[in-house]
C-alpha positions as CSV (number, residue, x, y, z in Angstrom):
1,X,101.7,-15.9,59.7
2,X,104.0,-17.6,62.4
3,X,101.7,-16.2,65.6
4,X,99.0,-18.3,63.7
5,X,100.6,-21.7,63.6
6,X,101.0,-23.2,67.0
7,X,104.6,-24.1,67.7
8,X,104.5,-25.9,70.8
9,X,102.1,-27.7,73.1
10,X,101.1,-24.7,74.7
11,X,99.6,-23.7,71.6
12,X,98.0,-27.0,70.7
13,X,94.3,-26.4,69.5
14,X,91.8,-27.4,72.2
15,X,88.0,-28.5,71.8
16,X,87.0,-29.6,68.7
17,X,90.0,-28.6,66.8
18,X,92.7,-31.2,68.9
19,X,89.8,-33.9,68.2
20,X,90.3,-33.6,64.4
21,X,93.8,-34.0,65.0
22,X,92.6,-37.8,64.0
23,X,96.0,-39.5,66.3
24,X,95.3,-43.3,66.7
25,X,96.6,-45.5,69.6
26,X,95.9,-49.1,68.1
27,X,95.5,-51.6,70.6
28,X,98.4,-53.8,68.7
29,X,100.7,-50.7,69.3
30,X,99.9,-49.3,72.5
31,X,97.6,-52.5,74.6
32,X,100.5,-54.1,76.5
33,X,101.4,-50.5,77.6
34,X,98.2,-49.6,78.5
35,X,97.7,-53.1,80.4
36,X,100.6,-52.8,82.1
37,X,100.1,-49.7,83.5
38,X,97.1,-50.3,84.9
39,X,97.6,-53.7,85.8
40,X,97.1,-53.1,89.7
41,X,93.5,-51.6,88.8
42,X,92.7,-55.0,87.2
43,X,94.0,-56.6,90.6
44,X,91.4,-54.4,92.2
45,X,88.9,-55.5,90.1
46,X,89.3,-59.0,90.4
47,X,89.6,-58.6,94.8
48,X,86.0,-56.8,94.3
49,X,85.1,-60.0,92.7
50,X,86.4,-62.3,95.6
51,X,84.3,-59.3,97.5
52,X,81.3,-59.7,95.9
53,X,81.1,-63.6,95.7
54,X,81.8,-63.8,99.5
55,X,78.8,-61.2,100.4
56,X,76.3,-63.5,98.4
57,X,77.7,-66.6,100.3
58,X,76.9,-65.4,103.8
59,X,73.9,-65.0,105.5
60,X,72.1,-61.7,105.9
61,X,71.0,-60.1,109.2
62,X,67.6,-61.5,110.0
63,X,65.4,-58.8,111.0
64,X,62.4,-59.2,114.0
65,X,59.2,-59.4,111.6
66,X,56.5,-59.7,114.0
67,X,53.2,-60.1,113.5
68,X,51.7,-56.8,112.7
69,X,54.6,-56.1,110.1
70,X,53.1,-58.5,107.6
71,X,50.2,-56.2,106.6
72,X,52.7,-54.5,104.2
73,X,54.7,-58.3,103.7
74,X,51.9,-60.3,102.3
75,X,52.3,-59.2,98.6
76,X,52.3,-62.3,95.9
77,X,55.6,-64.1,95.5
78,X,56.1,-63.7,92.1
79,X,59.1,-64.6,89.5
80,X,61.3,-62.1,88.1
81,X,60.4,-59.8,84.4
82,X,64.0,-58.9,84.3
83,X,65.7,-62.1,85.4
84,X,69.1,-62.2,87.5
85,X,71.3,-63.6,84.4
86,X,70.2,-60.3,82.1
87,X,71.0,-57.9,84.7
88,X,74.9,-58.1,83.4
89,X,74.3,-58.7,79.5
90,X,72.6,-54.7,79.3
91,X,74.5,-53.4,82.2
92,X,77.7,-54.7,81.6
93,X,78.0,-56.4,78.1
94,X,76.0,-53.8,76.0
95,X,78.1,-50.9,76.9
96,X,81.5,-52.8,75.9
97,X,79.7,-53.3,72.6
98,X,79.2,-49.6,72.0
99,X,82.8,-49.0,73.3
100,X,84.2,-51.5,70.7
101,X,82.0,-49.8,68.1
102,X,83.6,-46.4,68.9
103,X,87.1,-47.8,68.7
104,X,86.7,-49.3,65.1
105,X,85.3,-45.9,64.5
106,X,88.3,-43.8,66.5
107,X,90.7,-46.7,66.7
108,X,92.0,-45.4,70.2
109,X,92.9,-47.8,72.9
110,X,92.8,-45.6,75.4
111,X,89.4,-44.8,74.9
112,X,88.3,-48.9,74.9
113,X,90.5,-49.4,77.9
114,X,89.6,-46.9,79.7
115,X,86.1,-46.9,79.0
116,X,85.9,-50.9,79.9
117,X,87.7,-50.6,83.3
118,X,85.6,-47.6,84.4
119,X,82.4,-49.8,83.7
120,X,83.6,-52.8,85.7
121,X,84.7,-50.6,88.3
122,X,81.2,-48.9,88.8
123,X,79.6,-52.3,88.5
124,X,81.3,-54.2,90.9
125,X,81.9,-51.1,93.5
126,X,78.4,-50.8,92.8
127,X,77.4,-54.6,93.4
128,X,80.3,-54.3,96.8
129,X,77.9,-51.6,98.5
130,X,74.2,-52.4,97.3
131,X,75.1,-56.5,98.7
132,X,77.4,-54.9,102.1
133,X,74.2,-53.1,102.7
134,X,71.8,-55.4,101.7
135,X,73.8,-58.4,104.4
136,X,73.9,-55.5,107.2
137,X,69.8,-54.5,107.1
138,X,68.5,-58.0,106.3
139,X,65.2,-55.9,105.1
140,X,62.3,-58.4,104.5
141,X,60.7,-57.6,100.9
142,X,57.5,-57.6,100.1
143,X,56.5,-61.2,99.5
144,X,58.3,-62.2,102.4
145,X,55.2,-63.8,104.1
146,X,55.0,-66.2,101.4
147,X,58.6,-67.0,101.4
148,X,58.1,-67.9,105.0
149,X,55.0,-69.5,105.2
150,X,54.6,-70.8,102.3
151,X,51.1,-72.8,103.4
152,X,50.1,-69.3,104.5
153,X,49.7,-70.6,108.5
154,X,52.1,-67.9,109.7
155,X,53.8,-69.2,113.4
156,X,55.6,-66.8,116.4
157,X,58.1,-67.2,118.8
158,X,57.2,-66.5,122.4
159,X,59.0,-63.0,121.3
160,X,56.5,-62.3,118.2
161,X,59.4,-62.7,115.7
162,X,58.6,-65.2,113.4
163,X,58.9,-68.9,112.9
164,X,59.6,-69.6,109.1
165,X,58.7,-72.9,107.4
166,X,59.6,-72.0,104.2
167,X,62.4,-73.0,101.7
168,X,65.7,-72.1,103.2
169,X,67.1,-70.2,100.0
170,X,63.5,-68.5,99.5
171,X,64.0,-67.2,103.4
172,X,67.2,-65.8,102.7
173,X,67.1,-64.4,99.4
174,X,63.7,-62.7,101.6
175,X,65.8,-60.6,103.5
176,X,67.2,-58.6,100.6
177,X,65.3,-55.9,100.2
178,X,67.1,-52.9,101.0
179,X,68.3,-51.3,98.3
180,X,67.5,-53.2,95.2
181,X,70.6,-54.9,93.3
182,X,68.7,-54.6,89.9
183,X,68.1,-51.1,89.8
184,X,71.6,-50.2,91.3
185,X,73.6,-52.5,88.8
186,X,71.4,-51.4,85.9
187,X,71.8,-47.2,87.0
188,X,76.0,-48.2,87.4
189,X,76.1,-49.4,83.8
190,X,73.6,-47.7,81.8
191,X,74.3,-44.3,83.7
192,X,78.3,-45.0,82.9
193,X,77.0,-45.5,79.2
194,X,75.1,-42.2,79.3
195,X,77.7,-40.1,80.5
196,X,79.9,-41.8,77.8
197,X,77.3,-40.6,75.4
198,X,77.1,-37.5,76.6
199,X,80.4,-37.4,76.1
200,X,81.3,-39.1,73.0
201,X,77.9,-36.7,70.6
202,X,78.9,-33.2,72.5
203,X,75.5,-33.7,73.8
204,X,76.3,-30.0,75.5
205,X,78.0,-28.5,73.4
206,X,75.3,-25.3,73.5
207,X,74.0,-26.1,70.8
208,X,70.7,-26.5,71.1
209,X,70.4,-30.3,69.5
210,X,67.7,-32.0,72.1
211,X,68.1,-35.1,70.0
212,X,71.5,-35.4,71.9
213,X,69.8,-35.8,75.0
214,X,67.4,-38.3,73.9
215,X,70.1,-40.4,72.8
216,X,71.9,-39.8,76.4
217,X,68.3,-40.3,78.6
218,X,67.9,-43.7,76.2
219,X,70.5,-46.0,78.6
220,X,68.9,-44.2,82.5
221,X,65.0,-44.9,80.6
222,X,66.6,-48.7,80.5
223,X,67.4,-48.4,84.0
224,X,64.4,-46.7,85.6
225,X,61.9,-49.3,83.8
226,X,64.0,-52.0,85.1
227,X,63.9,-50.4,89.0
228,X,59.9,-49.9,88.4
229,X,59.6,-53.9,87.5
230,X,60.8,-54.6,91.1
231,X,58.0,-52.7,92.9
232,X,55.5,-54.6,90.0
233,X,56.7,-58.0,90.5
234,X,56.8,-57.1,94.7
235,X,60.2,-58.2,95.2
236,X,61.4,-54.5,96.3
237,X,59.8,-51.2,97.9
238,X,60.0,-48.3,96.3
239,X,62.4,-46.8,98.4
240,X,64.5,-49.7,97.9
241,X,64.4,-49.2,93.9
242,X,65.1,-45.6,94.8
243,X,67.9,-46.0,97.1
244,X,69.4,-48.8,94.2
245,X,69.4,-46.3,91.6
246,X,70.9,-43.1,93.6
247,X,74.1,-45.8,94.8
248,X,74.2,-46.6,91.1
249,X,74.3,-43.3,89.3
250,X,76.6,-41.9,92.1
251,X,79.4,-44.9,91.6
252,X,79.2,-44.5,87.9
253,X,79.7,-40.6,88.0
254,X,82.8,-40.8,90.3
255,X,83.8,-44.1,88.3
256,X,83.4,-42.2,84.9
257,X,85.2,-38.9,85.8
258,X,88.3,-40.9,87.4
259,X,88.9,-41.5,83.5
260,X,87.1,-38.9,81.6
261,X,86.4,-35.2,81.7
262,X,82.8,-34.1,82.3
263,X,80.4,-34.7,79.6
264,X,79.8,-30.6,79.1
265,X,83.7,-30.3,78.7
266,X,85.1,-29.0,75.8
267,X,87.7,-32.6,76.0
268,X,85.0,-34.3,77.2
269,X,85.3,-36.6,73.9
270,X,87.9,-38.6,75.0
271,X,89.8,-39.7,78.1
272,X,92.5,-38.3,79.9
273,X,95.2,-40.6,79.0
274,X,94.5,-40.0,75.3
275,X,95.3,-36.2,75.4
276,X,98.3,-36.9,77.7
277,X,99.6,-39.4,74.8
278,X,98.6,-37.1,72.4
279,X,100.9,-34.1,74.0
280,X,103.9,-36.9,74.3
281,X,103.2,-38.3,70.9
282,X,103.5,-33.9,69.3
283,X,106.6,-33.8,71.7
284,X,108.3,-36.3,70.4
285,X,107.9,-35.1,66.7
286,X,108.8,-32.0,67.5
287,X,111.7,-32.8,69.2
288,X,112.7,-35.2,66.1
289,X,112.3,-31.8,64.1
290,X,113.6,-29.3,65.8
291,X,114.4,-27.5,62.6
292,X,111.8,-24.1,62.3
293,X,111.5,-25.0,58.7
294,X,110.1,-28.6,60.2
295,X,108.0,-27.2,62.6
296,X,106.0,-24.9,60.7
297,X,105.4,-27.8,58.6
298,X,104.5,-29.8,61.0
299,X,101.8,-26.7,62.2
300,X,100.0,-26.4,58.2
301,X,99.7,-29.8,58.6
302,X,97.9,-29.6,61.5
303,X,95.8,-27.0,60.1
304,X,95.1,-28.3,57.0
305,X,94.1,-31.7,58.6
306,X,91.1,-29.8,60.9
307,X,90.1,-28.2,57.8
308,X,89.5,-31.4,55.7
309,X,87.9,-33.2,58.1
310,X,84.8,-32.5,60.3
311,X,84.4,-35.5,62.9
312,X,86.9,-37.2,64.9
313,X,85.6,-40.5,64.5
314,X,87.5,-40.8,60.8
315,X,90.5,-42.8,61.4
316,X,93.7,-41.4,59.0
317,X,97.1,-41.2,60.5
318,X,98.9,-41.4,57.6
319,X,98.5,-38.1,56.7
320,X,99.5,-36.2,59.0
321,X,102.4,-38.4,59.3
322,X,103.5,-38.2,55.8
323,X,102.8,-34.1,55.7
324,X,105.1,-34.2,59.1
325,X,107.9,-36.1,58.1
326,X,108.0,-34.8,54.4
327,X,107.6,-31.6,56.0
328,X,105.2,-30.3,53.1
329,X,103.5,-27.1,53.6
């Protein structure tokens, strides 16, 4: 009976079975710890703010657009289907939702934190790149013939390149093609949310269930409709939309796994910091009951906890507390 009962963390159930170990890391209990350790991540953060704000306040390289360039330039000028201020409320504020949602459910701070800071950091590593590049190519998009000529009687300098006419902000905003910040903000955010998914259902856990993947392809269907709005309303080429959602989806993958194992992982569930407080948290008790009366105790009740309950997104601590420091069996 005792080889069945683990005894010490390198016996801990892994997979499912350490999941419906139901431990809770409430954000009263554990946030300030949390915070603090990470507080020079949330310095980054805020210096790719500062970053980002500074790239949209200079002026981008103004590419030579001569005269026989605006055969593929003279596309309508059009206004945005997905405007600027929804780009963040879907790519950014939607996914914290969900990841308040599954910490009522869980009630695991790590998982919030964790989750949160790995969005922002894909978003706005994401935004830092797709603007750097955006500032360095100064590629005119495809309306950009309007937005300099707005009359449509197009002038050249002695040089061919052209003489614009148009609104200032219109001319600047018209060499921002390349990539497209839509499409690489919306495939940072909604492909950090679908890896969270992925990750959060077991969406491979070889099972077989294709509805998993439906749910996980939902978030990067959000994105790719976006990216194909900005060829439609001619404000990006297509291999600007393409190039926006590769940078995106590449960020959000590194961004994701800094925190979380992969989604096909048998851990993949939760983040890293929760199975390392989770190994402390066992440590601790066991060290607190060092007796072998206590610690086979402290094993049924693990046992008997992962047999009574089926999901980890119940939330009882008490129980297993009570059966450890009682040490029922």
């Amino acid at each position: 009976m005792n080889s069945q009962i683990p005894l010490n963390m390198s016996q801990v159930p892994q997979g499912r079975a350490r999941e419906n170990e139901l431990e809770v890391f409430y954000m009263r209990s554990h946030g300030r710890k949390v915070a603090r350790v990470h507080m020079h991540d949330w310095l980054i953060l805020m210096l790719l703010v500062f970053i980002e704000i500074g790239l949209n306040v200079i002026h981008p390289f103004y590419r030579f657009v001569g005269k026989d360039m605006m055969t593929d330039l003279k596309y309508p000028l059009k206004d945005n289907t997905v405007p600027l201020w929804a780009v963040p409320v879907y790519a950014v504020l939607l996914p914290i939702l969900i990841f308040l949602f599954i910490y009522f459910k869980r009630r695991d701070i790590y998982d919030l934190h964790h989750a949160i800071l790995g969005l922002l950091f894909s978003v706005l590593i994401t935004g830092v790149l797709t603007d750097a590049i955006k500032d360095a190519t100064g590629r005119p998009r495809p309306d950009f013939f309007w937005r300099c000529f707005p009359d449509g009687i197009d002038n050249y300098d002695r040089w061919g390149n052209v003489v614009c006419h148009g609104d200032d902000g219109d001319i600047r905003e018209g060499h921002k093609s390349f990539p497209s910040g839509h499409s690489s903000w919306s495939f940072a955010g909604l492909g950090f949310l679908a890896l969270y998914l992925a990750g959060k259902i077991k969406a491979f856990d070889r099972r077989g269930h294709v509805a998993k993947l439906c749910i996980v392809f939902l978030p990067l269907l959000m994105a790719s409709l976006v990216a194909v709005s900005r060829v439609d309303d001619y404000w990006h080429h297509w291999q600007d939309v393409f190039a926006g959602g590769i940078l995106g989806l590449t960020v959000a993958t590194f961004c994701y796994l800094q925190f979380f194992p992969a989604p096909y992982h048998t851990e993949g569930w939760g983040p890293y910091a929760y199975f390392r407080a989770l190994e402390e948290t066992r440590s601790s008790r066991m060290a607190n009951h060092s007796d072998p009366v206590h610690e086979v105790g402290l094993g049924i009740a693990d046992s008997n906890q992962q047999s009574r309950h089926g999901i980890g997104l119940d939330s009882s601590p008490d129980y297993q507390s009570c059966d450890v420091e009682s040490g029922k069996v």
